[in-house]
N, C-alpha and C positions, 0 to 999 in steps of 0.2 A: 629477515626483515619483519619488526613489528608493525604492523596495519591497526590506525587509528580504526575506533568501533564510534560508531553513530548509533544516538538511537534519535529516530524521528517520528513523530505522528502525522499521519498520509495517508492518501490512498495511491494505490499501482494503478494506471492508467493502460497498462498492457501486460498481458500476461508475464510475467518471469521465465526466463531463458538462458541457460547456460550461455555462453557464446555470444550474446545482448545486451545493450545496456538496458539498464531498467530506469523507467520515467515515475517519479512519484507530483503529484499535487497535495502539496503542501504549503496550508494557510494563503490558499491565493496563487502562491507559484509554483512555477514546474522545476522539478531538478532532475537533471539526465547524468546521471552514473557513469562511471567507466565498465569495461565490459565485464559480465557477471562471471563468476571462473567457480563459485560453489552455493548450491542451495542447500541450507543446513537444516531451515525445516519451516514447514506452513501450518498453521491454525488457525483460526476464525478470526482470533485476537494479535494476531502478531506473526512476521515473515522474519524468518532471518535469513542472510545472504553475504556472500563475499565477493566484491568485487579487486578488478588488479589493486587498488590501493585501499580499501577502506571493507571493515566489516559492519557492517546495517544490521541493526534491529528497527523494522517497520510495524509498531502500533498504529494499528486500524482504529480510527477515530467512531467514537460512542454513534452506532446505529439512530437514524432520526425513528423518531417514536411512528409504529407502525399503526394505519388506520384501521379501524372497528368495521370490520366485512359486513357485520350486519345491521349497518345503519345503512340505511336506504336514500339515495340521493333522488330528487326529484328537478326537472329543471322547471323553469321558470316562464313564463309566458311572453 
C-alpha cells in the first residue's frame, strides 16, 4: 500500500508516541492523526512520522525572535 506523504508546518501539541495519534496546531487548527505506527526521525527543524495511512513531514514554524536578557525591565508606578 502506498501512503500519501504530507508535509505541513505546525507545531506538536503532545509529545509523539508510537501507539498515539499525534495532534499538530496548524495556522489556527488542530489536526488529530491516525495512530502513529513509525517515528523516522526528530530535529529542531523538522519531525518525520508514519502514521496507519499517511507519512508526515512536520516543519517547525520560524522560532519568534528571542528577548535581549539584558535589557532591564522596570515597572511603572
Amino acid at each position: 500500500m502506498n501512503k500519501v506523504t504530507k508535509v505541513i508546518i505546525g507545531t506538536l501539541m503532545s509529545p509523539l508516541s508510537v501507539g498515539a495519534c499525534a495532534l499538530i496546531l496548524q495556522g489556527g487548527r488542530y489536526i488529530r492523526t491516525s495512530t502513529v505506527v513509525r517515528i523516522h526521525s526528530i530535529t529542531p527543524r523538522q519531525v518525520r512520522f508514519e502514521t496507519l495511512n499517511t507519512q508526515y513531514c512536520l516543519l517547525v514554524p520560524d522560532a519568534p525572535v528571542s528577548v535581549d536578557s539584558s535589557v532591564s525591565m522596570e515597572y511603572a508606578a
